[in-house]
GUZAKOL-458364 format. One record per residue (C-alpha): residue in three letters; x, y, z. Coordinates in nm, 4 decimals. Each point is the difference from the previous one (the first is absolute). Layout:
KEDO  rest         u         v         w
KEDO   ALA         X         Y         Z
...
end
This chain:
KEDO  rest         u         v         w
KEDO   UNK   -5.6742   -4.3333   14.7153
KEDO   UNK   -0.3321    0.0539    0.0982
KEDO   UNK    0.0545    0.3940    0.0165
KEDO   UNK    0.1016   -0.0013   -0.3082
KEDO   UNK   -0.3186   -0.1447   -0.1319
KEDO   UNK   -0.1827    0.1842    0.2165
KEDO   UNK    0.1677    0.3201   -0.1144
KEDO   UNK   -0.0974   -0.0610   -0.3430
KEDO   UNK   -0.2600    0.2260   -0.0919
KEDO   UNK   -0.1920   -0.2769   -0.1836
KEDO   UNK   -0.0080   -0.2443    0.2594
KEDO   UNK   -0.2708    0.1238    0.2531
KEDO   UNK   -0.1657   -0.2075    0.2394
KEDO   UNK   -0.3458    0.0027   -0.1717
KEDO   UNK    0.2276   -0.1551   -0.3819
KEDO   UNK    0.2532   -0.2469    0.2211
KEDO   UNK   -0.2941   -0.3028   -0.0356
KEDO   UNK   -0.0411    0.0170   -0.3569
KEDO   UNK    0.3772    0.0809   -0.0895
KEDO   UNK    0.1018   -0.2891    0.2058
KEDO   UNK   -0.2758   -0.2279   -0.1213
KEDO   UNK   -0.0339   -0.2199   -0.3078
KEDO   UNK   -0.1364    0.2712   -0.2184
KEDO   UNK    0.0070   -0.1564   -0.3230
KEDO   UNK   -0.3510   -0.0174   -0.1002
KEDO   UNK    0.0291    0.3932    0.0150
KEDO   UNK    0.0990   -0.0412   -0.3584
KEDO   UNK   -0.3117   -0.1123   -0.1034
KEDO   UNK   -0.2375    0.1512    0.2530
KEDO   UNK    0.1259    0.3179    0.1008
KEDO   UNK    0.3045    0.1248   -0.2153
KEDO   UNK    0.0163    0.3777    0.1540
KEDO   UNK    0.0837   -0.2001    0.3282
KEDO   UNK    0.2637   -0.2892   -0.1655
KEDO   UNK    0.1846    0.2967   -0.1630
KEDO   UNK   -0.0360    0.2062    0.3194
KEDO   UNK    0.1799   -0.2865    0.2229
KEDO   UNK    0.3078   -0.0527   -0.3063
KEDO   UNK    0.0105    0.3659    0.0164
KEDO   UNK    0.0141    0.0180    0.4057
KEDO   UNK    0.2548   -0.3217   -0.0010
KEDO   UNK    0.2269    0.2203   -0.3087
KEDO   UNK    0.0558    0.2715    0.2135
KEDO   UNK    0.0906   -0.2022    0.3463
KEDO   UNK    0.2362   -0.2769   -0.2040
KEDO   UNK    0.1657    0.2462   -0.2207
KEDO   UNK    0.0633    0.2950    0.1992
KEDO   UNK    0.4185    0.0452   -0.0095
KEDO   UNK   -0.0904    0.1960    0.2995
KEDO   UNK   -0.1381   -0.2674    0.2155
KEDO   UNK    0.2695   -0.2608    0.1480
KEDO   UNK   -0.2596   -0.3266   -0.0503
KEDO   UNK    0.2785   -0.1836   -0.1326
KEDO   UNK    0.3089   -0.1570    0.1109
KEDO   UNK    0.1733    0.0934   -0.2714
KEDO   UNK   -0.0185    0.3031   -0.2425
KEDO   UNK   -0.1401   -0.0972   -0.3156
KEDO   UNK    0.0380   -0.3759    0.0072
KEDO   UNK   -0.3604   -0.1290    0.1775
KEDO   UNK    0.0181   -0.3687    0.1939
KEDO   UNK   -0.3904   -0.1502   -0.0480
KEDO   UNK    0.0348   -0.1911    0.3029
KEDO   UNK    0.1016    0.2877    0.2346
KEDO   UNK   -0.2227    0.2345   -0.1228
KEDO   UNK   -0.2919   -0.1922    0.1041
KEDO   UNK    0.1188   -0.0630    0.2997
KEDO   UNK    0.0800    0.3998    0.0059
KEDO   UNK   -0.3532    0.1019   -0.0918
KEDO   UNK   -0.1682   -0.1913    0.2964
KEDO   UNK   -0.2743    0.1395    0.2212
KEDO   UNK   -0.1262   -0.1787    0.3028
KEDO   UNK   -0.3444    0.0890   -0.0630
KEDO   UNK    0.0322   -0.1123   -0.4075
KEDO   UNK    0.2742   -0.2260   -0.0377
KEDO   UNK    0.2033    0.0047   -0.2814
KEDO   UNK   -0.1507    0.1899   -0.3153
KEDO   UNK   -0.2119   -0.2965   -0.1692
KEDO   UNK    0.0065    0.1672   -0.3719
KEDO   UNK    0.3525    0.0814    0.0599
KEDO   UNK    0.0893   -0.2431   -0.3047
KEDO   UNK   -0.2380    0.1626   -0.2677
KEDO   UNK    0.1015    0.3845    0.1267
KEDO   UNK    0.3766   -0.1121   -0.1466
KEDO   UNK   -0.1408   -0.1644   -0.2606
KEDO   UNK   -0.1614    0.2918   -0.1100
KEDO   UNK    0.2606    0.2703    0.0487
KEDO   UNK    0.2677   -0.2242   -0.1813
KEDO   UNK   -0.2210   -0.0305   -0.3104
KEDO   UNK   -0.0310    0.4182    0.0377
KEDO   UNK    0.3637    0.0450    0.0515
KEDO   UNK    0.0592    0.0913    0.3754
KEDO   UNK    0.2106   -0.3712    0.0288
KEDO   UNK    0.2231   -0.2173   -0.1862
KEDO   UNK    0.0761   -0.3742    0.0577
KEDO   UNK    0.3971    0.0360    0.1606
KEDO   UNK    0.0920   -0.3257   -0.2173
KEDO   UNK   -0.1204    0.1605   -0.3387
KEDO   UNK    0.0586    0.3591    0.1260
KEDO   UNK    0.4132   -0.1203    0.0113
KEDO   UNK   -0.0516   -0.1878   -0.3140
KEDO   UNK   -0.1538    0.1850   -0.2378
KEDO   UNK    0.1929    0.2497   -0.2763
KEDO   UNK   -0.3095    0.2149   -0.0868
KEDO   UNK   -0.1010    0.2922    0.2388
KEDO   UNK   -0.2628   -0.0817    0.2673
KEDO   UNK   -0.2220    0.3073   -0.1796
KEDO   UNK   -0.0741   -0.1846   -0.2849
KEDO   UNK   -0.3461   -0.1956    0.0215
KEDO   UNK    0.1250   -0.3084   -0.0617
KEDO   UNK    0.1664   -0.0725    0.3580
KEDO   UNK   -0.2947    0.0543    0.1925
KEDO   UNK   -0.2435   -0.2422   -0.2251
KEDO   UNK    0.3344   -0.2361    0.0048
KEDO   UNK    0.0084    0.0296    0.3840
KEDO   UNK   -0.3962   -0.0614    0.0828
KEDO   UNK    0.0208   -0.3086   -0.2306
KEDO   UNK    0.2836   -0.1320    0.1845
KEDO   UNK   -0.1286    0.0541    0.3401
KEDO   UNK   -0.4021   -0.1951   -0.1019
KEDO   UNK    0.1856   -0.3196   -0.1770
KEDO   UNK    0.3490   -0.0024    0.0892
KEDO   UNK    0.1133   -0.0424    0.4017
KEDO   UNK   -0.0236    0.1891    0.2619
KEDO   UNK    0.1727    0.3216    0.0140
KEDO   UNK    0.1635    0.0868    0.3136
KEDO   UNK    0.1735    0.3548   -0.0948
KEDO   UNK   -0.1040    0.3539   -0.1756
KEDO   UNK    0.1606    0.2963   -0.1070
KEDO   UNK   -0.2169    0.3318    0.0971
KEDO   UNK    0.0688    0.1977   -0.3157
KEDO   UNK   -0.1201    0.3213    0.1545
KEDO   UNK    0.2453   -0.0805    0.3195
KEDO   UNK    0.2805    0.0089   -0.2597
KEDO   UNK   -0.0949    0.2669   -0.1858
KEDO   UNK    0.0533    0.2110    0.3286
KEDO   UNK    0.2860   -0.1618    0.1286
KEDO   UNK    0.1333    0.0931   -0.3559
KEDO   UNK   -0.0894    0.3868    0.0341
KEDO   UNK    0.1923   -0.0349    0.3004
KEDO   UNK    0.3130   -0.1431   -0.1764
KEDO   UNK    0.0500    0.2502   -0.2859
KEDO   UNK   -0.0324    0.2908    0.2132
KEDO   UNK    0.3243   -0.1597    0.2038
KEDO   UNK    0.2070   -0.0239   -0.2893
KEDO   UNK    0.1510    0.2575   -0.1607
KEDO   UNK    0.0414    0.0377   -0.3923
KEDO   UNK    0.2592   -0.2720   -0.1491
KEDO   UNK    0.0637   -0.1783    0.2708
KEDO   UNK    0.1483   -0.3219   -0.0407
KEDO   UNK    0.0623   -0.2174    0.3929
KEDO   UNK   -0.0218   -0.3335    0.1432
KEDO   UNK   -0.3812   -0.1680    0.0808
KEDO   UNK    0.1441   -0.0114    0.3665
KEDO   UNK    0.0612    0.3613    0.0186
KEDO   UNK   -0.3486    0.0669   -0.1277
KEDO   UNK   -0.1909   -0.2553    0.2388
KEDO   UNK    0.2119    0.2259    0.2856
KEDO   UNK   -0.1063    0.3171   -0.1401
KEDO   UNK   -0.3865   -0.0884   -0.0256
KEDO   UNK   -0.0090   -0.2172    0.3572
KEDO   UNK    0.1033    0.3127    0.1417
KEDO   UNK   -0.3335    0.1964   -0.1332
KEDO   UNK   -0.2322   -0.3035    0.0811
KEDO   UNK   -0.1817   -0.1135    0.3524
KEDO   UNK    0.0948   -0.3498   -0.0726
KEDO   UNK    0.2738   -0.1275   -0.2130
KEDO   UNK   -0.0280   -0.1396   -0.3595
KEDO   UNK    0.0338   -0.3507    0.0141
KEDO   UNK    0.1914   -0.1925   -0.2892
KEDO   UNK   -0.3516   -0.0684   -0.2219
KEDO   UNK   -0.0906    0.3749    0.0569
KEDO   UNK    0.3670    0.0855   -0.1676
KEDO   UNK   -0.0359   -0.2224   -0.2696
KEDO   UNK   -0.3323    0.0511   -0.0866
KEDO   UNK    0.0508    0.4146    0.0228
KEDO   UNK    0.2961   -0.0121   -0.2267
KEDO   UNK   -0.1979   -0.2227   -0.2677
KEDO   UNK   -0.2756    0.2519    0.0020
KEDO   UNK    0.2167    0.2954   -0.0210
KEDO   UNK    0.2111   -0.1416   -0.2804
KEDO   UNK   -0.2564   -0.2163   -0.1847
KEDO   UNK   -0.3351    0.1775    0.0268
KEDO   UNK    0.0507    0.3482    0.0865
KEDO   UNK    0.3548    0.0495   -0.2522
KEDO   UNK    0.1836    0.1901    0.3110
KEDO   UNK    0.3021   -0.1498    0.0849
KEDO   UNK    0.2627   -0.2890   -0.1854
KEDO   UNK    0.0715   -0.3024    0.1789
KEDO   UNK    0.3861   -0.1359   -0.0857
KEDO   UNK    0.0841   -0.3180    0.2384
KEDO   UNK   -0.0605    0.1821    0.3198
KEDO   UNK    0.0873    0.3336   -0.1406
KEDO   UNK   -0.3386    0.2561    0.0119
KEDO   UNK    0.0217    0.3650   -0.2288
KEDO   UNK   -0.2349    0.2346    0.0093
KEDO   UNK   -0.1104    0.1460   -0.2637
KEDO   UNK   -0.0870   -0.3374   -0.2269
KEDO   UNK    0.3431    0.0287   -0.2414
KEDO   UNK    0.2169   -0.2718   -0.0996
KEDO   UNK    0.2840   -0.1169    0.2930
KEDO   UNK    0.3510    0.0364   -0.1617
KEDO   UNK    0.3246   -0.0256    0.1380
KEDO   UNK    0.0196    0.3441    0.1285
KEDO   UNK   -0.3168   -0.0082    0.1935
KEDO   UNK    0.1157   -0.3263    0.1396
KEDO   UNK    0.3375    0.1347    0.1155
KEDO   UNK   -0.1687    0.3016    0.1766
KEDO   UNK   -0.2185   -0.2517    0.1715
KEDO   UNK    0.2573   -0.2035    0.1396
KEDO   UNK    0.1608    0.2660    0.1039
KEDO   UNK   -0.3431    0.1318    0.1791
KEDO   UNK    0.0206   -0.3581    0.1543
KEDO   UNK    0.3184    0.0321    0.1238
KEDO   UNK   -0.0278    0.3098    0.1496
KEDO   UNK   -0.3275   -0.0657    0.1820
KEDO   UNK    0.1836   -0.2656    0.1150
KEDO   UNK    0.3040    0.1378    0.1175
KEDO   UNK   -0.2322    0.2802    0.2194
KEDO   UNK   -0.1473   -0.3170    0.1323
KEDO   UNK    0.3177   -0.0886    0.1212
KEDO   UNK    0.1187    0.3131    0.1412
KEDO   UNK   -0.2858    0.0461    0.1922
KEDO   UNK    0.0421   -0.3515    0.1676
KEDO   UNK    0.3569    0.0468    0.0479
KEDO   UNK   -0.0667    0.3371    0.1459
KEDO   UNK   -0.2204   -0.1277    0.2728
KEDO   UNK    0.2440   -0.2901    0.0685
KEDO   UNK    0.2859    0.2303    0.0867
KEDO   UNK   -0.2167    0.2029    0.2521
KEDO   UNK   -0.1498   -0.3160    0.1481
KEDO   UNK    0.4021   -0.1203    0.0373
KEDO   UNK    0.1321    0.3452    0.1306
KEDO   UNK   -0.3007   -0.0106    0.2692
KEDO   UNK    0.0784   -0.3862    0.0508
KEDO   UNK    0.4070    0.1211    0.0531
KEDO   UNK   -0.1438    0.2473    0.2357
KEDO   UNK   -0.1678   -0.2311    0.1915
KEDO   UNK    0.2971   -0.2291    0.0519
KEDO   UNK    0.1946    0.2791    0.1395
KEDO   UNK   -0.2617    0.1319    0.2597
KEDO   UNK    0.0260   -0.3888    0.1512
KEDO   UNK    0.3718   -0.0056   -0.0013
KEDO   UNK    0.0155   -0.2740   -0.2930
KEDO   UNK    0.2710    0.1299   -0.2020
KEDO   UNK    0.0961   -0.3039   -0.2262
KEDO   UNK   -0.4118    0.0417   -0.1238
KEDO   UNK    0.0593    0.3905   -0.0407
KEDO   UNK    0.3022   -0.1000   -0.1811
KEDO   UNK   -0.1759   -0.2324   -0.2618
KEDO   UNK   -0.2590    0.2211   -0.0687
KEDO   UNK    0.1984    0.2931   -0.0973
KEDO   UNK    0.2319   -0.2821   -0.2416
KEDO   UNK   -0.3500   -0.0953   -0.0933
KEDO   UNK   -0.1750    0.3659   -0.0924
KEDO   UNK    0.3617    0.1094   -0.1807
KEDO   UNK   -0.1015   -0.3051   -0.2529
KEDO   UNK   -0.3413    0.1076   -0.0585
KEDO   UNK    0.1423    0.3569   -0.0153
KEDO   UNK    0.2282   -0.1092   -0.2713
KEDO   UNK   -0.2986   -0.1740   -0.1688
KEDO   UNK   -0.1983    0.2925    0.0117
KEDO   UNK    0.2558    0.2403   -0.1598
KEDO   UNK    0.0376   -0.2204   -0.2924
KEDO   UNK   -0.3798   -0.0541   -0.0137
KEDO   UNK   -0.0287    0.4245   -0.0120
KEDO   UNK    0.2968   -0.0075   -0.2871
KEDO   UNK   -0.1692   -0.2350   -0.1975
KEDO   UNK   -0.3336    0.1701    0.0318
KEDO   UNK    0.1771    0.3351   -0.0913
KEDO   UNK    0.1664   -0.1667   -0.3022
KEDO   UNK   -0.3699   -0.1814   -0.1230
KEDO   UNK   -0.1338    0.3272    0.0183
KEDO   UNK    0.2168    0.1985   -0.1910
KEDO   UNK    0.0127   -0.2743   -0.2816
KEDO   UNK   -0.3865    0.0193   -0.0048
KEDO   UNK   -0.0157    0.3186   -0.0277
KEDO   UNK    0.2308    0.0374   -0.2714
KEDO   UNK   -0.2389   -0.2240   -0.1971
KEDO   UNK   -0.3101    0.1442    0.0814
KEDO   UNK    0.2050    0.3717   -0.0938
KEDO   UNK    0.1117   -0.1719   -0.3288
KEDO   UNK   -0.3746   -0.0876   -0.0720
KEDO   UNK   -0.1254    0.3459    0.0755
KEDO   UNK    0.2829    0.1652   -0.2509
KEDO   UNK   -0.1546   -0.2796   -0.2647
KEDO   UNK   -0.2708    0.1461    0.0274
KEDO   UNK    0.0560    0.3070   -0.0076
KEDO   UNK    0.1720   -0.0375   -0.3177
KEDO   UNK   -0.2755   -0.2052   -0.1807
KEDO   UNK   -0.2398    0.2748    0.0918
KEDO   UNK    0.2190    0.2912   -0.1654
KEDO   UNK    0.0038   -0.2538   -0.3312
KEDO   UNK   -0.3402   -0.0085    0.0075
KEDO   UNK    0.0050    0.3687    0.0332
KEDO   UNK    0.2451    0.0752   -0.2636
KEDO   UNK   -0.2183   -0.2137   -0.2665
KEDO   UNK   -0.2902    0.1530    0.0577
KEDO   UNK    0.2060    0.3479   -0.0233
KEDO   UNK    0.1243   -0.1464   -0.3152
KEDO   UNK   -0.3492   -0.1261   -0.1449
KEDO   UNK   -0.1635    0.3629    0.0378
KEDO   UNK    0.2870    0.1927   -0.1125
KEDO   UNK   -0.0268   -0.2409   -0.3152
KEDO   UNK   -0.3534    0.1220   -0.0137
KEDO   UNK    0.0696    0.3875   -0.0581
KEDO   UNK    0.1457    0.1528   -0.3217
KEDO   UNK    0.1133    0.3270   -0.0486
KEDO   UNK   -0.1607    0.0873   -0.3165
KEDO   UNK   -0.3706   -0.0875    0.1399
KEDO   UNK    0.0960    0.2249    0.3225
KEDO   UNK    0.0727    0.3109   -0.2241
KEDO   UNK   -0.3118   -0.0850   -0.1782
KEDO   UNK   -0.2010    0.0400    0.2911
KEDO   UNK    0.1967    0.3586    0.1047
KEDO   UNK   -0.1028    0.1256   -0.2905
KEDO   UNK   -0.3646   -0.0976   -0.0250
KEDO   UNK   -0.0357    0.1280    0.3418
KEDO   UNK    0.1697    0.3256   -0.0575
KEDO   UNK   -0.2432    0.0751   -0.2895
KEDO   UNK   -0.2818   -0.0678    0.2344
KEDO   UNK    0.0956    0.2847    0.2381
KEDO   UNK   -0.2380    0.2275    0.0282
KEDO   UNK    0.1237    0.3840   -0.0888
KEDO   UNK    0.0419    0.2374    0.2763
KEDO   UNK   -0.2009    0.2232    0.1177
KEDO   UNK    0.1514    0.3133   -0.1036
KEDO   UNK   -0.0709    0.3231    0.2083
KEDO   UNK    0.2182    0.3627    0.0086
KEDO   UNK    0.3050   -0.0697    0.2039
KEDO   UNK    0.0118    0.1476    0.3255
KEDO   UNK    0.1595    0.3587   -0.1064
KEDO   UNK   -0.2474    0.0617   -0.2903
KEDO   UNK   -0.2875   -0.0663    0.3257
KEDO   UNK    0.1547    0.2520    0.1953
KEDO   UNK    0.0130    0.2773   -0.2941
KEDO   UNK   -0.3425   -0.0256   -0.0273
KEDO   UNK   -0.0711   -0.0079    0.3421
KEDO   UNK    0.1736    0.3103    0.1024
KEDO   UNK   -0.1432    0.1469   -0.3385
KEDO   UNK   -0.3796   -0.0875    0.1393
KEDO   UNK    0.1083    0.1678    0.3299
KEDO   UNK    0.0894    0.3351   -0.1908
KEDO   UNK   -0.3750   -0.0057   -0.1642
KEDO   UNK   -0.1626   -0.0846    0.2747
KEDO   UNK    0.1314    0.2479    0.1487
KEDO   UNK   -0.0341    0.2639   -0.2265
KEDO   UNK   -0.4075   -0.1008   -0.0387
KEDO   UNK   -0.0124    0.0588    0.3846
KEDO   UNK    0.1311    0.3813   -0.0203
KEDO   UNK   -0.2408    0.0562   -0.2805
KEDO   UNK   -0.3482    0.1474    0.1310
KEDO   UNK   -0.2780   -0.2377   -0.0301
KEDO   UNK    0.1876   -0.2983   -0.1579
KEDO   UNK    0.0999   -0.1808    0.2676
KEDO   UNK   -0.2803   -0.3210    0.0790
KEDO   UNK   -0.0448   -0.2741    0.1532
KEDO   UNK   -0.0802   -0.2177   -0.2879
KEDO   UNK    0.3351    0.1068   -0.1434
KEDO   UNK    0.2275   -0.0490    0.2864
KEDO   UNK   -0.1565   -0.3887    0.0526
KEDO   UNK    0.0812   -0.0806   -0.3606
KEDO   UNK    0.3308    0.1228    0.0705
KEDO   UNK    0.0316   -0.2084    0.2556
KEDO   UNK   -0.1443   -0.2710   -0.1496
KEDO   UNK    0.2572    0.0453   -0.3295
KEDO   UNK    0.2762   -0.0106    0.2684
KEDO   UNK   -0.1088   -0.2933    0.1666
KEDO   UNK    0.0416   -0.1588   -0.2833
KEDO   UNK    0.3224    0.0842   -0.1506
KEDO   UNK    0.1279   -0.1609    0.3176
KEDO   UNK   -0.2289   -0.3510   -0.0214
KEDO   UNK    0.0746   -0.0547   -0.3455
KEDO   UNK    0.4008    0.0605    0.1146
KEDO   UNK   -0.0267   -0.2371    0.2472
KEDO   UNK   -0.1401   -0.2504   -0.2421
KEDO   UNK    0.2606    0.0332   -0.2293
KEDO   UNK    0.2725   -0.1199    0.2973
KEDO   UNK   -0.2033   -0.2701    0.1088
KEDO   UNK    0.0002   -0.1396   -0.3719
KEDO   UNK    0.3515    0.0872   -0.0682
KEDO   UNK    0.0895   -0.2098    0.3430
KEDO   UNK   -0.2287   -0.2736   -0.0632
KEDO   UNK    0.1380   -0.0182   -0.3840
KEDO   UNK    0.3816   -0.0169    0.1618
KEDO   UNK   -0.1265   -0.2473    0.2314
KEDO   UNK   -0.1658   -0.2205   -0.2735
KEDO   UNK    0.3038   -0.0025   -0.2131
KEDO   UNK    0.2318   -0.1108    0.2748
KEDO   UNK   -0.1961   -0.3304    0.1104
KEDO   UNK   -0.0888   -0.0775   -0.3902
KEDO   UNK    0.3747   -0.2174   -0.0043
KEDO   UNK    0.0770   -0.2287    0.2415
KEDO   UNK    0.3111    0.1061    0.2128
end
């Protein structure tokens, strides 16, 4: 324990005196340093991280001071006040009202409840770290998959097997409060846990029984499995010494388990088929409410469009076309063209006609005939274009 203290960023050598010390008076005298130590004790006794309890979330008084001892310091002498603080901010619940109460632990009134409690009422002996749950239930929902419905046992299995040390029965009961009671995530139905928070009807108790006995029945197989070797090695045994009549009643023995075991595998078989048959029949459910949904919304905009206001708008936006550009057509270009040829021409063979000034506004002329027919295709296209994407397909 005492590298985990150490380890603690906040708990240096040159801090351990005060933080372990009385250091009430702080309040008063020196409140940068009284908030400093809650601060330094907040991030050592409600680290999820940090294995300074026996149990997950659930914190025993009594063992945690005996936890938090230092042989130079002794046990933390403002140990008392530090909880007393945190509880009235929030980081701890009493267990007693924690299991009790019907309102959510975030709402102000449990921790001013809880602080009045602990100064006139007795002693408290347990906590519950809320930010220890909080993690633990991160954890949780990322295990279960959407509507799942299963057996508390099956879940404590599934989230032992993630943890360093198991959760004991307080952790379980307190975890599946909080996630059903304060953070809305899962229903709780007489042992029965679904994920996400929906009512538990028949169906979703069905498929969890069957869940049950399934996991269950793998149990089983699995310890029958080993059994059988164990027997046929035991048989094997027998035989190398020469004692038949124990070979004998092992192999009597490991055809029993045998049979066991191939009844165990048809009834697994059989479970599994019948849930998935229901969890098949819940997907085709849904799949059907979703193309309801579908078809009345179809229905809604369809009822939203009438044919009269449609044509309306065709024709308002066919008299805001704008008119074509209108240029000879391509035959009428090349009449004159050939016809310019033929002049120039002509002005060439005459003596002294021919410039320079006249054959570059020839050129120029030429030049453009051909932009302004290029212009007229781009328009034409673009115009085409337009009028195919004005209606919707």
């Amino acid at each position: 324990m005492e590298n985990i203290i150490f380890q603690n960023r906040n708990f240096t050598k040159t801090r351990l005196r005060s933080l372990y010390s009385d250091f009430s008076h702080l309040k008063e005298t020196n409140p940068e340093g009284y908030q400093a130590n809650l601060d330094a004790w907040r991030s050592l006794l409600t680290n999820p991280d940090t294995p300074i309890y026996d149990n997950h979330c659930v914190v025993d008084l009594e063992k945690l001071k005996k936890k938090l001892f230092l042989e130079q310091y002794g046990q933390p002498k403002g140990l008392e006040l530090v909880l007393k603080e945190l509880t009235n901010q929030g980081d701890f619940v009493d267990l007693s009202r924690f299991e009790s109460q019907k309102n959510s632990v975030y709402e102000r009134s449990w921790t001013v409840g809880t602080l009045f409690h602990w100064l006139v009422g007795p002693n408290i002996k347990h906590l519950v770290c809320i930010r220890c749950l909080e993690s633990l239930g991160d954890k949780i929902a990322s295990l279960l998959n959407k509507n799942v419905c299963l057996h508390q046992e099956q879940l404590e299995e599934m989230i032992n097997a993630t943890l360093y040390v198991p959760l004991s029965k307080e952790d379980l009961k307190c975890l599946l409060l909080f996630l059903s009671r304060d953070k809305k995530r899962i229903s709780l139905d007489n042992g029965i846990v679904k994920y996400p928070k929906t009512e538990v009807v028949a169906t979703d108790l069905a498929q969890a029984d069957l869940r049950y006995t399934i996991w269950g029945l793998e149990k089983q197989i699995e310890r029958t499995s080993l059994k059988i070797a164990q027997i046929k090695e035991n048989a094997l045994t027998y035989l190398e010494r020469g004692d038949k009549v124990s070979a004998r009643s092992s192999i009597h023995l490991k055809r029993v388990f045998e049979k066991s075991l191939e009844n165990s595998n048809a009834s697994l078989i059989k479970a599994t088929e019948i849930l998935e048959h229901i969890e098949s029949a819940h997907v085709n459910l849904s799949f059907v409410s979703t193309l309801q949904s579908g078809l009345s919304a179809l229905k809604s905009l369809n009822d939203k469009f009438d044919v009269e206001d449609i044509d309306k708008i065709m024709t308002e936006m066919k008299d805001m076309e704008v008119p074509e550009v209108t240029v000879e057509e391509d035959q009428d270009v090349e009449e004159e063209y050939e016809k310019m040829l033929k002049e120039s021409a002509r002005v060439s063979q005459s003596p002294g006609m021919g410039t320079d000034f006249e054959d570059a506004e020839l050129i120029d002329r030429l030049e453009a005939l051909r932009v302004a027919d290029r212009t007229t295709k781009v328009v034409q296209v673009r115009s085409s274009e337009d009028s195919a994407t004005a209606l919707p397909a």
